[in-house]
C-alpha positions in Angstrom: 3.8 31.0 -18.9 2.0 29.5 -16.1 0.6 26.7 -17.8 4.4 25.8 -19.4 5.6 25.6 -16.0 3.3 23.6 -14.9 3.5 21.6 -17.4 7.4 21.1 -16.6 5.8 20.2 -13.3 4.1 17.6 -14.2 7.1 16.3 -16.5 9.3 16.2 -14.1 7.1 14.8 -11.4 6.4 11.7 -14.1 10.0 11.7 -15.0 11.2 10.9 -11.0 8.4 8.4 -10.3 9.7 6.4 -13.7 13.0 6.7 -12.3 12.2 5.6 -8.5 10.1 2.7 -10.2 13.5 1.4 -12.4 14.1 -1.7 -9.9 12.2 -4.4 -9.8 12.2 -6.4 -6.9 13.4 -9.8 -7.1 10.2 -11.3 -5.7 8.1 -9.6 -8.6 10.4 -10.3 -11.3 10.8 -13.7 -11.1 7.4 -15.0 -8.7 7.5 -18.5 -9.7 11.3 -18.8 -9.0 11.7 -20.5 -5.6 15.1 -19.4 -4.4 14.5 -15.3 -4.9 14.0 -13.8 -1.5 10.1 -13.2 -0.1 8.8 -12.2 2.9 6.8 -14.9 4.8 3.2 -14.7 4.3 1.1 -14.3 8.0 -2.8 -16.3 8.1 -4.6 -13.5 8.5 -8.4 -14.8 10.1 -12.0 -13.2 8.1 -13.6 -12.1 11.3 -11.1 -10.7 12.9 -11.7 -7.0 14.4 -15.5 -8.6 13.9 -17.9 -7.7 17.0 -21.4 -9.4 18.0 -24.4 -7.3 16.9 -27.3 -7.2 19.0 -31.1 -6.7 17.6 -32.4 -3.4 18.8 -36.1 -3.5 20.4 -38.8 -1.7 18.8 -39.4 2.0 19.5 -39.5 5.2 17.7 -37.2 5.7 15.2 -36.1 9.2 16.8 -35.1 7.9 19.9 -33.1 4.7 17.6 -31.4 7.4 16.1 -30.4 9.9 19.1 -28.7 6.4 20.9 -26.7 5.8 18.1 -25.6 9.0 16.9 -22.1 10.1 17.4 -21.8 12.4 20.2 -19.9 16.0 19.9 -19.8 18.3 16.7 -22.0 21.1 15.4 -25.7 18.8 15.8 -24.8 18.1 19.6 -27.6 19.0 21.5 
């Protein structure tokens, strides 16, 4: 019994994501057509949200790892 209704579930799940997905827009039906509607297309740059690294000295690799551990949680000491 269980496994029917969950199958029915899972049917009718499939069945309203087919019917939400009926329309096509415009912009994907036709790509190459020049006159359907499209949103406009922002430059977005490669190194944005990109920060300068620094080399770290030499040192044990403990301390290394205790200064660039996130702080808080259950291993806080």
């Amino acid at each position: 019994m269980i496994r029917m209704l969950s199958a029915a579930c899972v049917a009718a799940g499939f069945a309203a994501t087919l019917a939400a997905c009926s329309t096509v827009p415009a912009h994907l039906a036709a790509p190459a057509d020049v006159r359907s509607p499209h949103r406009a297309l922002a430059p977005a740059t490669v190194l944005a949200g990109a920060g300068r690294e620094e080399v770290a000295e030499a040192g044990e690799w403990q301390d290394l790892n205790r200064r660039v551990a996130p702080t808080g949680g259950a291993h806080a000491r």
